[in-house]
C-alpha positions as MATLAB code, in Angstrom:
seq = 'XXXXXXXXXXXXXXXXXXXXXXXXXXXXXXXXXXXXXXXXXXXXXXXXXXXXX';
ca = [
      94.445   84.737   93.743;
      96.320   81.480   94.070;
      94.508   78.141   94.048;
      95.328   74.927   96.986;
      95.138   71.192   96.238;
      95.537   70.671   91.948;
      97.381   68.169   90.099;
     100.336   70.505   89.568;
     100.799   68.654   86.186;
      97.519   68.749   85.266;
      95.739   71.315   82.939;
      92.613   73.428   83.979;
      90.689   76.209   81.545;
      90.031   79.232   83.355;
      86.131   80.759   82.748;
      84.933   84.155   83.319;
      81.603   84.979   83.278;
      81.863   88.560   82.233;
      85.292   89.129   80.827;
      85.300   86.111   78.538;
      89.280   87.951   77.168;
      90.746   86.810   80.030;
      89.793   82.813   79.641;
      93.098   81.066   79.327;
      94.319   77.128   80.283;
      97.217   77.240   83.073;
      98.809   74.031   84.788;
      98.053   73.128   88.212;
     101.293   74.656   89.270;
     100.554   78.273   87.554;
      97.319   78.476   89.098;
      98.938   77.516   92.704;
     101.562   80.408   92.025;
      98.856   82.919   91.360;
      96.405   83.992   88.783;
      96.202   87.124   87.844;
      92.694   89.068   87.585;
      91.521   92.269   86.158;
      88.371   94.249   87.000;
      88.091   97.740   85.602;
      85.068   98.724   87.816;
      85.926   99.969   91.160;
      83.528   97.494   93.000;
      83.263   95.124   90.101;
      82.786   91.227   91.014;
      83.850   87.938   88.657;
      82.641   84.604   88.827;
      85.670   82.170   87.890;
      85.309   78.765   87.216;
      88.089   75.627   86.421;
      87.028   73.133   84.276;
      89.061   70.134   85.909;
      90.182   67.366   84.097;
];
């Protein structure tokens, strides 16, 4: 998934709900390249948040 519109110098925590492993901090520019998520269940479902600056 690849986020539109952040302060490409800026830094933003990522927060799962479920998979609280895969919380990390990215620039603005990482998360406009493309973040990267895992789900192991076939139909499995994440809520993401960015805790903006």
């Amino acid at each position: 998934m690849a986020f539109k519109g952040l302060d490409p110098a800026a830094t933003y925590d990522v927060v799962f709900e479920d998979r609280v492993s895969q919380n990390t901090t990215k620039t603005g520019a990482q998360l406009m390249a493309g973040l990267s998520v895992t789900l192991s269940e076939t139909r499995g479902s994440e809520m993401i948040w960015l805790e903006i600056p």
